[in-house]
C-alpha positions as CSV (number, residue, x, y, z in Angstrom):
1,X,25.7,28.3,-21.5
2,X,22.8,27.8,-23.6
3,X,19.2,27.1,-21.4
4,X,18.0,23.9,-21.5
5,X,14.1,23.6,-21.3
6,X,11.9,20.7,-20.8
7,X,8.1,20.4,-22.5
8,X,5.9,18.3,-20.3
9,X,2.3,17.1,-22.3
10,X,0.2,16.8,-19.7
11,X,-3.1,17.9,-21.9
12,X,-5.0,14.4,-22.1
13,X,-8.5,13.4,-21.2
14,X,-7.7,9.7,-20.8
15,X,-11.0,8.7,-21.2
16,X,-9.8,5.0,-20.5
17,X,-9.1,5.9,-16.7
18,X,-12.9,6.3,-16.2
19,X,-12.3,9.3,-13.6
20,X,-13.5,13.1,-13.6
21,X,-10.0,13.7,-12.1
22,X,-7.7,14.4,-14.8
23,X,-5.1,11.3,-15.9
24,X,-1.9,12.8,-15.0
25,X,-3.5,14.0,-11.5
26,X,-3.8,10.0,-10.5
27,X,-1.1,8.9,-8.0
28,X,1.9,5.9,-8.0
29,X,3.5,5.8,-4.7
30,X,2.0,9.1,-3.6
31,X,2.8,11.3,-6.3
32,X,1.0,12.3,-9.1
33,X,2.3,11.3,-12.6
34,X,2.9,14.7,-13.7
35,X,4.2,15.6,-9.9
36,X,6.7,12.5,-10.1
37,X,8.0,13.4,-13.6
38,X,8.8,17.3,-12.8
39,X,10.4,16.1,-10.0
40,X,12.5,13.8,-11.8
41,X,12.9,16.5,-14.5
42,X,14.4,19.3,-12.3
43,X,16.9,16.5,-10.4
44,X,18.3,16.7,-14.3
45,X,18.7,19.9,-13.5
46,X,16.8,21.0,-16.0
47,X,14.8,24.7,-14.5
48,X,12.9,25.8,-17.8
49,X,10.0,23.3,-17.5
50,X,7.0,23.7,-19.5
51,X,3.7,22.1,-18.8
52,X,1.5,21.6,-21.7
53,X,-2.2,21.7,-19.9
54,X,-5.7,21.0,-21.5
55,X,-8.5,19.0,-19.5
56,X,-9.1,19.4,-16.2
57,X,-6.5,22.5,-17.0
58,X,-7.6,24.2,-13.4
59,X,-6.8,21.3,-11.2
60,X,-3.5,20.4,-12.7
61,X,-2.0,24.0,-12.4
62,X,-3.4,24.2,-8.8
63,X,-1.4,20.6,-8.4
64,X,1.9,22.0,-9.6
65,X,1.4,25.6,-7.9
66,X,4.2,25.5,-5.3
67,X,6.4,23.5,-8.6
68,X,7.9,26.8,-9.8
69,X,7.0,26.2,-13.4
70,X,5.1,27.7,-16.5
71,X,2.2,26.9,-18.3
72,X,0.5,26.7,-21.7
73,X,-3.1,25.8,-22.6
74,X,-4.0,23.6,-25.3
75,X,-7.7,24.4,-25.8
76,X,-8.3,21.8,-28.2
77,X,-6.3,18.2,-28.2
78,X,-4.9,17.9,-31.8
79,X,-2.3,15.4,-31.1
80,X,1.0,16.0,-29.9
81,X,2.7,18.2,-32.6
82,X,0.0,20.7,-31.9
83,X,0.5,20.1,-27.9
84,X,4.5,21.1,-28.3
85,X,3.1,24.1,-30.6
86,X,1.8,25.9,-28.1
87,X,4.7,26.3,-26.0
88,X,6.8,27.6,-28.7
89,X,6.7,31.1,-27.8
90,X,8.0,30.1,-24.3
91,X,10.8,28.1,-25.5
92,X,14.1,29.6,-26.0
93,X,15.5,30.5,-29.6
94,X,19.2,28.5,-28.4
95,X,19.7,25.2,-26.2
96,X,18.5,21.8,-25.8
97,X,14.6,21.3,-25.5
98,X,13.4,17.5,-24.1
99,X,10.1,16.7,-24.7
100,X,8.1,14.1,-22.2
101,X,5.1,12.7,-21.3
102,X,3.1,13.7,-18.3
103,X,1.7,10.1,-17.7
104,X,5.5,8.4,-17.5
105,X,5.5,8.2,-14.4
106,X,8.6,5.6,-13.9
107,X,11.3,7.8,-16.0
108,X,14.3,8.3,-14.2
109,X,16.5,10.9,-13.5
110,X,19.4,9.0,-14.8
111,X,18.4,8.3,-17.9
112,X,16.8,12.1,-18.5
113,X,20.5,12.6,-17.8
114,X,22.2,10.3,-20.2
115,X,19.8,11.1,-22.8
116,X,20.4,15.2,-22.8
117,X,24.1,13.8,-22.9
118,X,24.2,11.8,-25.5
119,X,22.1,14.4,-27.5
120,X,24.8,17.1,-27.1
121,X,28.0,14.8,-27.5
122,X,26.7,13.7,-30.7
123,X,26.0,17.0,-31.6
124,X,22.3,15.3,-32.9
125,X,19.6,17.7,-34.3
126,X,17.3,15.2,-32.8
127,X,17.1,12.3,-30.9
128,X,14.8,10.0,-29.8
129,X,14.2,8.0,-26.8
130,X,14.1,4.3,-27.8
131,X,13.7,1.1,-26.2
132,X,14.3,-3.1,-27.2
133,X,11.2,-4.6,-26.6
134,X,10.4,-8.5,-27.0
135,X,7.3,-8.4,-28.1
136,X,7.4,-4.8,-29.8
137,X,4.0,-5.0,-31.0
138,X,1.9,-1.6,-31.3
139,X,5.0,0.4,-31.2
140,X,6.1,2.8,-34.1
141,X,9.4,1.2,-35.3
142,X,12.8,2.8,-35.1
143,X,14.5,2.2,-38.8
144,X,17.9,3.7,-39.1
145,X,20.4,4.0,-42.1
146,X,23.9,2.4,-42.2
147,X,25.3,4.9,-40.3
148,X,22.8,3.9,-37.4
149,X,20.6,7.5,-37.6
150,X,16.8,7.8,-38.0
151,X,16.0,7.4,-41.0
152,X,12.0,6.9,-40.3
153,X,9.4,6.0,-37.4
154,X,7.2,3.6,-38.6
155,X,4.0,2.6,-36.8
156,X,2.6,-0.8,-36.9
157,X,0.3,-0.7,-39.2
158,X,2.4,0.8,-41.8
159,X,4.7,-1.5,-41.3
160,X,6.6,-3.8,-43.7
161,X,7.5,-7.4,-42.9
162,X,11.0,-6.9,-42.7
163,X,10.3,-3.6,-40.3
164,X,7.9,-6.0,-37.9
165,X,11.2,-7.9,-36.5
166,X,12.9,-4.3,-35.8
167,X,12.3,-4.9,-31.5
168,X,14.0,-0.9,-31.2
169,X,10.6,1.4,-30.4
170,X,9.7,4.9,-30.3
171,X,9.2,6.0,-26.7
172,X,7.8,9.5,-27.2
173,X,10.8,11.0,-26.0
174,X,12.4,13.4,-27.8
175,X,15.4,16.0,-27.5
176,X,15.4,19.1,-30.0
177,X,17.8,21.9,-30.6
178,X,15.4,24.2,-29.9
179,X,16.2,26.4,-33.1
180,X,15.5,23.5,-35.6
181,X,12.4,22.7,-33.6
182,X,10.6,26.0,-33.7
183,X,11.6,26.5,-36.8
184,X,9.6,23.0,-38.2
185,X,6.8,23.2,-35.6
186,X,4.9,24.9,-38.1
187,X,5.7,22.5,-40.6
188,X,3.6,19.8,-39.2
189,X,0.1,19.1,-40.7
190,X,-2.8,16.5,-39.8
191,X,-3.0,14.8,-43.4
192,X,-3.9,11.7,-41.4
193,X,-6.5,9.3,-40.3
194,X,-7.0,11.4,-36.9
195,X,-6.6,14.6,-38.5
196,X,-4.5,15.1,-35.9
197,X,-0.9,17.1,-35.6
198,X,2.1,14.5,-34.7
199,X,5.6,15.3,-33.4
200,X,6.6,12.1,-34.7
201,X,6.9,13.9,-38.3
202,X,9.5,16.0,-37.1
203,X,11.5,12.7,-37.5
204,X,10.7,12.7,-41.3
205,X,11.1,16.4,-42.2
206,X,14.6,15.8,-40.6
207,X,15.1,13.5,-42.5
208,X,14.2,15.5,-45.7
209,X,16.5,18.5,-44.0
210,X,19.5,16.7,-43.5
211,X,19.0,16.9,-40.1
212,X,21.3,14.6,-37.9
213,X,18.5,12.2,-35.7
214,X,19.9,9.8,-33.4
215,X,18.3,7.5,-31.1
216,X,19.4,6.2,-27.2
217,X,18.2,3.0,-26.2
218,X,17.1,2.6,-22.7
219,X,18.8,-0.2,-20.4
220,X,15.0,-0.4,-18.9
221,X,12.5,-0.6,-21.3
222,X,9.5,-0.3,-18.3
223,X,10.5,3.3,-18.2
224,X,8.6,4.5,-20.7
225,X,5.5,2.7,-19.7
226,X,2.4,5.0,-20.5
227,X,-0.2,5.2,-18.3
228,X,-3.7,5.3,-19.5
229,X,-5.8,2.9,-17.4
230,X,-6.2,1.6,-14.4
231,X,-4.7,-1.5,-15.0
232,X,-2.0,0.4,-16.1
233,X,-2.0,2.5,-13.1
234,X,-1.6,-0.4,-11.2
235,X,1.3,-2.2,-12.9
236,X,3.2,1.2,-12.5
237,X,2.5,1.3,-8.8
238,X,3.6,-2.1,-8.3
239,X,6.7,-1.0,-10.4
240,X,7.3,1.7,-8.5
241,X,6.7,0.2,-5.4
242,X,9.6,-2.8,-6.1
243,X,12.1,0.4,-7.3
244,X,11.6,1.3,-3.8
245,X,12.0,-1.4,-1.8
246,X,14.7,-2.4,-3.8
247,X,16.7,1.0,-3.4
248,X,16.1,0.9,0.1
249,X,17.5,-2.5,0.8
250,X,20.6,-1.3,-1.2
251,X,20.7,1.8,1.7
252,X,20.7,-0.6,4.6
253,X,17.0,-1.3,4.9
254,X,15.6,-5.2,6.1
255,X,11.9,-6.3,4.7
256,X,10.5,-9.3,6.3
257,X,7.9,-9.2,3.3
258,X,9.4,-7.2,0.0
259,X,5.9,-7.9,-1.4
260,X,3.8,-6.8,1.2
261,X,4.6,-3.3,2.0
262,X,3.2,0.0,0.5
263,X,6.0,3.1,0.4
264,X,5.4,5.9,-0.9
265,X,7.9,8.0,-3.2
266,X,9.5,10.4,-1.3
267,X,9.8,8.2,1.8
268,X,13.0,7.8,3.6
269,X,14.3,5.1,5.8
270,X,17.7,4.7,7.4
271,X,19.9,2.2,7.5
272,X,19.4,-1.5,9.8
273,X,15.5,-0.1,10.1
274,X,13.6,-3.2,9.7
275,X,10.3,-2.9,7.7
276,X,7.2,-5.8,8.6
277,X,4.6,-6.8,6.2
278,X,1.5,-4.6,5.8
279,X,3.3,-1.5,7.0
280,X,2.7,1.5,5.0
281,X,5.2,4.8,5.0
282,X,2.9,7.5,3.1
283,X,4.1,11.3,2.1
284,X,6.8,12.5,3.3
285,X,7.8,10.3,6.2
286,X,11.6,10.1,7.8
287,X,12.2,7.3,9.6
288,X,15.6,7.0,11.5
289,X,18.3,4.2,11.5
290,X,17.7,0.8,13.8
291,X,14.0,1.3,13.7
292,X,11.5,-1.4,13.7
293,X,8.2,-1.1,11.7
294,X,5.7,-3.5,13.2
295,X,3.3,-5.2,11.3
296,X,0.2,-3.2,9.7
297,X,1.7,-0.2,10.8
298,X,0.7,3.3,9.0
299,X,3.2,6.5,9.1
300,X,2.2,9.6,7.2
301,X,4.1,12.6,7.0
302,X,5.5,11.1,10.5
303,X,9.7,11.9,11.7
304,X,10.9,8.7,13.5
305,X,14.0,9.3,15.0
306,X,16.6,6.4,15.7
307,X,15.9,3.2,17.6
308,X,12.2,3.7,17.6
309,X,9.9,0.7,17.6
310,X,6.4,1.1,16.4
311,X,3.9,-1.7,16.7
312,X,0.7,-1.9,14.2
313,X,-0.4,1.5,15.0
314,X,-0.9,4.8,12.9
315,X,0.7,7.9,13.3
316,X,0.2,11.0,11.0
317,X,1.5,14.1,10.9
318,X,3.9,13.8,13.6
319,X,7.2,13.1,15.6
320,X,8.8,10.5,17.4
321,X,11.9,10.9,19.0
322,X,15.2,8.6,19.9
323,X,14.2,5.6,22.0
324,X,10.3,5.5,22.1
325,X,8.4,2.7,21.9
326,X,4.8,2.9,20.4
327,X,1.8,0.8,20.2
328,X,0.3,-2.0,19.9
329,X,-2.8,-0.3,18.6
330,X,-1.6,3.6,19.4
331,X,-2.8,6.0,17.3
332,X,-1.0,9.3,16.8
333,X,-3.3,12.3,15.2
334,X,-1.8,15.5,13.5
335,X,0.8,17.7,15.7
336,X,2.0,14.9,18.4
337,X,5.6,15.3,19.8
338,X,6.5,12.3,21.7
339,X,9.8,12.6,23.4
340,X,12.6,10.5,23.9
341,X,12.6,7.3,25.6
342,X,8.8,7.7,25.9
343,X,6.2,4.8,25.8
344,X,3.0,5.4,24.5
345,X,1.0,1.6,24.6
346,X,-2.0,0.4,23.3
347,X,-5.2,1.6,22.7
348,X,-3.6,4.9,23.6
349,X,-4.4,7.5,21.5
350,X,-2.5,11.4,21.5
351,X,-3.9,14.9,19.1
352,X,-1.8,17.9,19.1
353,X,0.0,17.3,22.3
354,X,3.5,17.2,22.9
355,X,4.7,14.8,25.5
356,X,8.5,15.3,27.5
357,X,11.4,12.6,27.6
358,X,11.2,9.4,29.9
359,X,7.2,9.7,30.1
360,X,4.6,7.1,29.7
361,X,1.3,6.5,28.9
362,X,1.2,2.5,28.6
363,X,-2.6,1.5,27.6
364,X,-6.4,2.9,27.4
365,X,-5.4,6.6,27.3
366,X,-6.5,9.7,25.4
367,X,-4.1,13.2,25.2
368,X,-5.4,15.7,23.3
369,X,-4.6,19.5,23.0
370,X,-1.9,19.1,25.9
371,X,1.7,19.8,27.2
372,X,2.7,16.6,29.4
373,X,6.2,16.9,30.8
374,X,9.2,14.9,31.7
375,X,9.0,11.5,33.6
376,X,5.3,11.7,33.9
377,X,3.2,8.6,34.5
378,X,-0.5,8.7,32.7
379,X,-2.5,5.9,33.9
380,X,-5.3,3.5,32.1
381,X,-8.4,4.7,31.2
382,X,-7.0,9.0,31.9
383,X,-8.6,11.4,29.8
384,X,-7.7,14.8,28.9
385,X,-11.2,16.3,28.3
386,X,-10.2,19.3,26.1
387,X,-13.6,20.1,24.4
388,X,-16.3,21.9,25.7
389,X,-18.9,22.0,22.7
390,X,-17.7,24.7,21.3
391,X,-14.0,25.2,21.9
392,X,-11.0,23.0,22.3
393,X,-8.9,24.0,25.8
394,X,-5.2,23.0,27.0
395,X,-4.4,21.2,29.2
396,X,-0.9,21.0,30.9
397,X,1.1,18.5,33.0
398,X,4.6,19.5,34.5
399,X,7.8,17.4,35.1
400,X,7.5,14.2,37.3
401,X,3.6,14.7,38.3
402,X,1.4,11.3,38.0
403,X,-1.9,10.9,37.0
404,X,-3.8,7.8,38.6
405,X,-5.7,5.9,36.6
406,X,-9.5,6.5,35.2
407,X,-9.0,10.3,35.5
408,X,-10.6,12.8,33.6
409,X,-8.6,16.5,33.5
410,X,-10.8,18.8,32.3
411,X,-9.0,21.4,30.4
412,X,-8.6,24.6,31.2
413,X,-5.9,23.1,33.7
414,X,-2.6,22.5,34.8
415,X,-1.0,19.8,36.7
416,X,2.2,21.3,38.4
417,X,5.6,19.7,38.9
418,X,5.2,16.3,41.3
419,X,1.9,16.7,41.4
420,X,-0.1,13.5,42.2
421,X,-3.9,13.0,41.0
422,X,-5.0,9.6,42.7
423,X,-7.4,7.3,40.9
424,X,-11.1,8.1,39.8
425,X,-10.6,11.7,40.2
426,X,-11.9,14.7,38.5
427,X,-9.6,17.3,37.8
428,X,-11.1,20.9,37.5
429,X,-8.7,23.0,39.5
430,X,-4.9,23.5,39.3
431,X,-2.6,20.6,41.3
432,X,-0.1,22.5,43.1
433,X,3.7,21.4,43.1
434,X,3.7,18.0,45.1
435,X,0.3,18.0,46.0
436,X,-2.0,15.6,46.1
437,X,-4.8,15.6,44.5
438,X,-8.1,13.4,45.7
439,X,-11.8,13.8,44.1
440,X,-13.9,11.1,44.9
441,X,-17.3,10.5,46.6
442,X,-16.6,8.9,49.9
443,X,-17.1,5.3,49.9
444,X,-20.5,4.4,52.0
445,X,-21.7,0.4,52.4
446,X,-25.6,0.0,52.7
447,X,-26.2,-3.0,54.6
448,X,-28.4,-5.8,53.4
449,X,-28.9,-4.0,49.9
450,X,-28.6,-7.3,47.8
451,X,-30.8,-9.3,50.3
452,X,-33.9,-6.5,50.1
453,X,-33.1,-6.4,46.2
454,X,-33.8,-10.1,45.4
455,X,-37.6,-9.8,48.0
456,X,-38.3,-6.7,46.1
457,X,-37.9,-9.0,42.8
């Protein structure tokens, strides 16, 4: 079976984005353009991907590193004839070569799919991605023959009255047999305004070949939405961000607020979780099924495991298991493991500690660098004081021990199983099994202070 191959052009300087980063770098729902399209590229199972690079060539291949495909440079940006020309030694002699844009972000898998499909079925030489626009102004035209093939792309200013009303429009998606497309790359010349090199005359020296050129309308024109502002940038976010809520919701998923949430791409959320305004899911989060989301909540790169309820708090880089309840106001950092049926209340805040089933920590806490066990109680205002200036130390807590409240452990130290640190005490030495553990000043009275105070004043 003939190789399929897809040419990305991802070369632009998109000057009107006003950003040193390079255009297809910016991000929509937490993936960058070019990111989003490869991704939806290879779920078209499509493996031969191509990326055409130019400015800010450097930072897009260090992007797409860990992608798993090739790259060409296009030194100079000579339009998009020239782009595709310098992938042509890396595309195969045989099979079915797509050709997208790096800054589409909201193309689809589907319709990659039904496109390649209807390309082969029809046994086209090329075809072109097209959409029906209302108001197709600015678009090159799609004029076809009576036989309904290309017979010409016609840009608007070329344009005839009769070839205004056509409301079909060029996308800038193409598929090519790849034979008859290397074989007319060369063909191309920049006899224009630009002086630039345009695949869009491939459609015309098919024409003068013979060549069969069909065209498949998309059922969603916002697809091929270019992206080449911020405003732009914007309006595809927003886009995105509606695709998925609205895909979610069709999985089982309740929003109090569809407009007021922020979910990132590659976010999942299972079924009769219910999302609350503000919340934002970021990266890769997994959140289980009958979750709830509290308000203003952030989740980044976080597992939530089922029947978790989170309340406006952040957690990144982290798990929560079955049962837990978090927040108000808790704040997970990077390499937490909260247990099952675990509370972890507000103000409380936990950094690369993992903390054991049926445990709780309910307000004015910090738990850093630590192992806390099963059924342990942490009590307001405890402290794990894990850094010494210069290094951070552990600090451990067995099964069933309680820690009073307004104690500081400070780490190197362990907390054995039942052990029991009373209130206001400093913890330096290991707490043997069921001890307890008391370090406090004994309490004196002075007599009179207050009274000799106020004469003194």
């Amino acid at each position: 079976m003939a190789l399929n191959t897809a040419v990305i052009l991802a070369a632009g300087a998109g000057t009107r984005m006003k950003s040193k980063i390079p255009k297809v770098l910016h991000k929509v729902c937490g993936l960058s353009m070019i990111e989003s399209v490869i991704k939806e590229v290879k779920s078209s199972h499509i493996e031969n991907i191509i990326v055409v690079i130019g400015n800010g060539a450097e930072a897009v291949e260090e992007e797409l590193s860990d992608m798993n495909v090739s790259f060409v440079l296009q030194k100079e940006q000579l339009g998009t004839g020239h782009a595709v020309l310098q992938a042509k030694d890396s595309i195969p002699d045989s099979g079915d070569v797509i050709v997208l844009c790096g800054d589409m972000p909201l193309i689809t898998q589907e319709t990659i799919k039904a496109f390649m499909r209807y390309h082969k079925e029809n046994n086209h030489d090329i075809s072109i991605l097209t959409a029906e626009l209302e108001n197709p102004f600015g678009y090159g035209r799609i004029v076809k023959d009576d036989n309904g093939l290309v017979n010409k792309i016609v840009e608007q200013k070329d344009a005839s009255e009769d070839e205004l009303l056509i409301k079909e429009v060029n996308s800038g998606v193409y598929c090519f047999k790849a034979g008859i497309l290397k074989k007319h790359l060369a063909d191309i010349d920049n006899r224009n305004a630009q002086n630039e090199y345009y695949l869009t005359d491939l459609i015309e020296i098919g024409v003068r070949n013979k060549y069969d050129i069909g065209a498949f309308s998309l059922s969603d024109p916002k697809e091929i939405m270019g992206v080449n502002s911020r405003k732009q940038l914007a309006e595809a976010e927003s886009l995105m961000r509606q695709r998925i809520v609205e895909k979610l919701m069709e999985s089982g998923v309740s929003f109090i607020d569809t407009s007021n949430c922020y979910i990132d791409k590659e976010v999942e959320v299972g079924m009769d979780t219910v999302i609350y305004p503000g919340v934002i899911l970021k990266g890769k989060t997994i959140i289980g099924e009958n979750c709830i989301i509290g308000q203003n909540s952030r989740i980044e790169n976080g597992t939530i495991e089922d029947n978790v309820k989170i309340q406006s708090s952040v957690i990144i880089d982290s798990i929560v298991r079955k049962g837990t309840n978090i927040g108000p106001f808790a704040y997970l950092r990077p390499g937490s493991s909260i247990g099952q049926n675990v509370k972890i209340g507000d103000f409380v805040e936990v950094k690369n500690a993992s903390i054991g089933d049926g445990s709780k920590a309910s307000h004015l806490a910090y738990i850093g660098d630590a192992e806390v066990g099963k059924n342990v109680n942490i009590g307001c205002g405890v402290i794990f004081v894990n850094y010494d200036g210069k290094n951070k130390n552990k600090i451990t807590v067995e099964d069933d021990a309680f820690i009073g409240s307004n104690v500081n452990l400070i780490a190197p130290v362990t907390v054995r199983k039942r052990g029991f640190v009373a209130a206001g005490t400093t913890v330096t030495l290991e707490v043997p099994d069921g001890a307890l553990c008391i370090g406090r000043e004994k309490q004196k009275h002075i007599k009179n202070w207050v009274d000799r105070k106020k004469i003194k004043e």
